[in-house]
C-alpha positions as CSV (number, residue, x, y, z in Angstrom):
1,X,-32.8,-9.7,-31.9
2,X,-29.6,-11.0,-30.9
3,X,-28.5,-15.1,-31.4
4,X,-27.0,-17.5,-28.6
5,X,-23.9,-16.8,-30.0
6,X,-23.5,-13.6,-30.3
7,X,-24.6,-13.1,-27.0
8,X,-21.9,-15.7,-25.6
9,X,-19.5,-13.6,-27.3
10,X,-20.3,-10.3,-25.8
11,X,-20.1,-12.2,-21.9
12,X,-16.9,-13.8,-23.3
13,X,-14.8,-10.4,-22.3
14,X,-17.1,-9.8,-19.0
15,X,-16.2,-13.3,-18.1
16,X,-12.8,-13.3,-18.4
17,X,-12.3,-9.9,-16.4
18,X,-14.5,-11.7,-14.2
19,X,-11.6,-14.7,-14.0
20,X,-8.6,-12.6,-14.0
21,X,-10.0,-10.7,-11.0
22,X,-10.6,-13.3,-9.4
23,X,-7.4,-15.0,-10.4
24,X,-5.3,-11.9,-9.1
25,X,-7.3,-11.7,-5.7
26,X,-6.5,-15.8,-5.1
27,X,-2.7,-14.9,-5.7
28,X,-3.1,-12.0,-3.6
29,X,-4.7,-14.2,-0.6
30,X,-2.1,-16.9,-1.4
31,X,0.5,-13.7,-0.8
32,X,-0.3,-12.7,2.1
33,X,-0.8,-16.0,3.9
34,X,2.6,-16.7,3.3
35,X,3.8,-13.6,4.2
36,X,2.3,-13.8,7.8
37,X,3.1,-17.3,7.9
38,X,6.7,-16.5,7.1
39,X,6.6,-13.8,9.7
40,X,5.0,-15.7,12.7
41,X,7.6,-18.5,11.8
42,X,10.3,-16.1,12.3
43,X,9.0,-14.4,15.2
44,X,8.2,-17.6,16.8
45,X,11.7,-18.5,16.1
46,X,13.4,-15.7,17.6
47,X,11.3,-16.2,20.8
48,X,12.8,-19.6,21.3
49,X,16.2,-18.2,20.6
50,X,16.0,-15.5,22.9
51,X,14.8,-18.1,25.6
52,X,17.6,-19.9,24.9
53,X,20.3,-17.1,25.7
54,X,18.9,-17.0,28.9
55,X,17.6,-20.1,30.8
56,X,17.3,-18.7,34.2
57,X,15.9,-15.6,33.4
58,X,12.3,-17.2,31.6
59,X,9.6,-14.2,32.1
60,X,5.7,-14.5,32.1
61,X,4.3,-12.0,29.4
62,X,3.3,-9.6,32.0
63,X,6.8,-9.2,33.3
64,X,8.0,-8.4,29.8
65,X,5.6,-6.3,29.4
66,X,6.3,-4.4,32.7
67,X,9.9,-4.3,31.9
68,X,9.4,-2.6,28.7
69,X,6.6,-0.3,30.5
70,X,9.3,0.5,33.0
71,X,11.7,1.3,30.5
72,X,9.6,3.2,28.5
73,X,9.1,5.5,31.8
74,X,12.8,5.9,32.8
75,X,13.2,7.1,29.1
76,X,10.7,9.8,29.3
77,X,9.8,12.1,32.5
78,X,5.9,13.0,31.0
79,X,5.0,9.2,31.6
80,X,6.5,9.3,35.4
81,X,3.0,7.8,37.2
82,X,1.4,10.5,39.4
């Protein structure tokens, strides 16, 4: 038979693996939200720079898009439409 205590002290070590994993994965959550919110804040910025440049020239997403599909295709002959 085994006492209270020295059954607390065999969980003591699960526990605290159990805490430090958990520990590392907050840190690791808390990482990568900054990171993407670092990155859409930068994106974001550029947008509003590039916008900027041009005033005249604003384009819907689907005229980007088809700009950079049209380049794509002047770049390379295979994707020519049939």
């Amino acid at each position: 038979m085994t006492s209270h205590r020295e059954a607390t002290l065999a969980a003591a070590p699960e526990d605290t693996q159990t805490d430090n994993t958990r520990s590392r994965q907050e840190q690791e959550e808390k990482l990568i939200l900054t990171a993407w919110q670092s990155m859409s804040s930068a994106l974001q910025q550029h947008s509003l720079s590039e916008n900027s440049r041009a005033p005249g020239l604003a384009q819907s997403f689907l005229s980007k898009q088809r700009q950079s599909t049209q380049a794509r295709r002047a770049l390379s002959p295979r994707l020519q439409p049939r």
